[in-house]
C-alpha positions in Angstrom: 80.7 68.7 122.8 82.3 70.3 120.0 84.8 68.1 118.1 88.8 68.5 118.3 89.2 69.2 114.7 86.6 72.5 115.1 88.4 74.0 118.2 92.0 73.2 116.5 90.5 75.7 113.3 89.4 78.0 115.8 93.1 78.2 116.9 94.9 78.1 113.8 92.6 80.9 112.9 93.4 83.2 115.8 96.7 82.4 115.2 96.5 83.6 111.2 94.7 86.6 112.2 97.5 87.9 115.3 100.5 86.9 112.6 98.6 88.8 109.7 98.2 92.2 112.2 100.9 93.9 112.0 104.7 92.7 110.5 107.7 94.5 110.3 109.6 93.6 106.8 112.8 92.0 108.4 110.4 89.3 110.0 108.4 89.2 106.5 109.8 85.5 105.3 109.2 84.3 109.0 105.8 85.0 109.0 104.7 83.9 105.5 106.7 80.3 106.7 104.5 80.3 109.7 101.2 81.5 107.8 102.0 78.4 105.0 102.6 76.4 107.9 99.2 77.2 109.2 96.9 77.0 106.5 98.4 73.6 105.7 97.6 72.2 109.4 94.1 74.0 108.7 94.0 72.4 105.1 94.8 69.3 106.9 91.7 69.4 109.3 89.0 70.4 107.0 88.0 66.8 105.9 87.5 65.9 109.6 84.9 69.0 110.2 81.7 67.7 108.3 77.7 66.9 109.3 76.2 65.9 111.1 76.6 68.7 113.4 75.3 68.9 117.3 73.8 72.5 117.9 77.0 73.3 120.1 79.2 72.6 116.8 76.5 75.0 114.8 77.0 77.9 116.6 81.1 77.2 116.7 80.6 76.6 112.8 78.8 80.1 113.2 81.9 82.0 114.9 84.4 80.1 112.3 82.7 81.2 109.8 83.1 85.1 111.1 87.0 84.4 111.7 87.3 82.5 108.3 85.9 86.2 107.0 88.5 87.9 109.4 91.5 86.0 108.1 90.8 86.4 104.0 90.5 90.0 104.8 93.9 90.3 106.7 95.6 87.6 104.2 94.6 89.9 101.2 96.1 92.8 102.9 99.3 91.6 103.9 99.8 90.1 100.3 98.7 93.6 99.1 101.5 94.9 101.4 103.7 92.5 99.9 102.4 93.5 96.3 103.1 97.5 97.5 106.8 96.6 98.6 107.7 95.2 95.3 106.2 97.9 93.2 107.8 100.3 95.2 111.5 98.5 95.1 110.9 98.0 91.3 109.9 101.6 90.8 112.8 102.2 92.7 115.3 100.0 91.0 114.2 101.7 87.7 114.6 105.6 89.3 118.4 104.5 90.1 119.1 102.8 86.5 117.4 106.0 84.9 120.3 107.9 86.8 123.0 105.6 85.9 122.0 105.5 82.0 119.8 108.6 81.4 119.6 107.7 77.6 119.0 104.2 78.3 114.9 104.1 77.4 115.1 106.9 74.7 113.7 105.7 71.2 115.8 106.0 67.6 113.1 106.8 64.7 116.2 107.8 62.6 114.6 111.4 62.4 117.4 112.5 65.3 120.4 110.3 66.2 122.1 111.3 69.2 125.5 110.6 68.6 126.7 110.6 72.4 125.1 107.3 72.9 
């Protein structure tokens, strides 16, 4: 008999992994609720998962172990995602400023003053 606490990781862990697939950006702060939401449940049910173990609960521990590898991977990606999306919307941000006020980044040395600025 595996124990409640194992089959409820198992859970929370399918769940991380379907809401880490694929996310469309206008559901973005949704899902990072719902992700925080999960990890604390699964945060929550880690001191009740210890030995001794039956030989059911090892091989469970066995595929847990395989999702627990499954959901860093898609956690890292959709942060890199996030991580992408605010480069890009920086880089963005400072393409329109550069428009706005082309002789906004030039340097003075004093050897050429520009006096339209």
């Amino acid at each position: 008999m595996i124990r409640a606490a194992m089959t409820m990781w198992r859970e929370r862990s399918m769940q991380l992994i379907a809401l880490t697939e694929k996310v469309d950006e206008s559901q973005r702060d949704e899902v990072i609720t719902k992700i925080e939401g999960l990890l604390d449940d699964r945060e929550k049910l880690q001191p009740h998962i210890a030995e001794p173990f039956t030989d059911e609960e090892r091989d469970a521990g066995q595929e847990l172990m395989q999702l627990e590898k499954e959901v860093l991977t898609n956690l890292a990606r959709f942060m890199k995602d996030i991580r992408t999306n605010i480069s890009e919307s920086q880089a963005k941000k400072e393409n329109i400023n550069s428009y706005t006020n082309p002789y906004g980044k030039m340097i003075q040395d004093g050897a050429y003053y520009d006096t339209k600025q």
